[in-house]
C-alpha positions as CSV (number, residue, x, y, z in Angstrom):
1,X,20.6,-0.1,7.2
2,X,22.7,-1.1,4.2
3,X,24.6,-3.7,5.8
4,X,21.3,-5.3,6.7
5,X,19.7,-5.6,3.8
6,X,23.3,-7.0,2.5
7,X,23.8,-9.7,5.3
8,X,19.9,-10.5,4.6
9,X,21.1,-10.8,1.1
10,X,23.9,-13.4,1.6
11,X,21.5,-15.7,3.9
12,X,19.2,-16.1,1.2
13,X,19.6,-19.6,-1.4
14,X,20.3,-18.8,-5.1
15,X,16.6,-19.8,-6.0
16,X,15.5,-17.4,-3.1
17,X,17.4,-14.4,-4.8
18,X,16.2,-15.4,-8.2
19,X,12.0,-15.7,-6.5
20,X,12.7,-11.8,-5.0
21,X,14.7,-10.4,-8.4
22,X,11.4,-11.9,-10.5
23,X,9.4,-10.7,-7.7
24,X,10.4,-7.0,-8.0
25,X,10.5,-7.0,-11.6
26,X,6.6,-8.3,-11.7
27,X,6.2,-5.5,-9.5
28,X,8.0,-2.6,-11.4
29,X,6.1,-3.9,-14.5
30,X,2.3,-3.5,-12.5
31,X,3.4,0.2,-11.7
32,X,4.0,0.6,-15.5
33,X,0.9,-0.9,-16.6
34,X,-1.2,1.6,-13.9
35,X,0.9,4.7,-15.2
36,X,-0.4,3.6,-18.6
37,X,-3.8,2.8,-17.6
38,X,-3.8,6.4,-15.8
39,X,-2.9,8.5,-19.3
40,X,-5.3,6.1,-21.5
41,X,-7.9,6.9,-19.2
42,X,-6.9,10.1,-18.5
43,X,-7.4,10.6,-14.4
44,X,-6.3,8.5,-11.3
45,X,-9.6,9.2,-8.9
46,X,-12.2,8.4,-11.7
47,X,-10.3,5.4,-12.4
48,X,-9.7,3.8,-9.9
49,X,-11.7,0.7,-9.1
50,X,-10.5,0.0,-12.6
51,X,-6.7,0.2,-11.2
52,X,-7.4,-0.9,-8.0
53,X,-9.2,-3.8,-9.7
54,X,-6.2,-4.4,-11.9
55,X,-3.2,-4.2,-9.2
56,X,-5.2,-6.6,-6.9
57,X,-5.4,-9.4,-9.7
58,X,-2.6,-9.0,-11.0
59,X,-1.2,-9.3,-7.6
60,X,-2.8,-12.1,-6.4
61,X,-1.7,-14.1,-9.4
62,X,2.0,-12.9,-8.9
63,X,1.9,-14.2,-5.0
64,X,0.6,-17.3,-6.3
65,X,2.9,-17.9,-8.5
66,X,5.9,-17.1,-6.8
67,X,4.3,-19.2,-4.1
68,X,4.1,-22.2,-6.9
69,X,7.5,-21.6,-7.9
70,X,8.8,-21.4,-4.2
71,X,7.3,-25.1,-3.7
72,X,8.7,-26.3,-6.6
73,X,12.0,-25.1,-6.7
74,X,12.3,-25.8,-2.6
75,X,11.3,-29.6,-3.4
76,X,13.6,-29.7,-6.6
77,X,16.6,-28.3,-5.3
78,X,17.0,-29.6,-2.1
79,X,20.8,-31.3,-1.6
80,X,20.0,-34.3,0.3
């Protein structure tokens, strides 16, 4: 399964592996802002149109941007 995700991992540009690194960061920092938005409000079930509100947005505007960023760095950094 390792060497997979590792030969995956070699196919992809520079600017590919720099849009999934930014990617999964983005995403690690969501789960920290709905741990925190868990203890503030003290309870996940109560809570959670608020979170799922929250991760939704906040994930829509992270596929969009990588999905700006994508088109601009694909159309900027093409070796012609």
């Amino acid at each position: 399964m390792f060497s997979i995700i590792m030969d995956v991992f070699k196919l992809l540009k520079n600017w590919q592996k720099a849009l999934l690194f930014s990617f999964v960061s983005y995403a690690v920092v969501l789960f920290f802002v709905i741990v925190a938005i868990v203890f503030i409000f003290s309870g996940f079930s109560r809570n959670l149109p608020i979170i799922m509100g929250v991760a939704v947005s906040y994930m829509f505007l992270l596929i969009l941007a990588m999905v700006i960023a994508r088109h601009l760095f694909k159309k900027r950094l093409i070796v012609e």
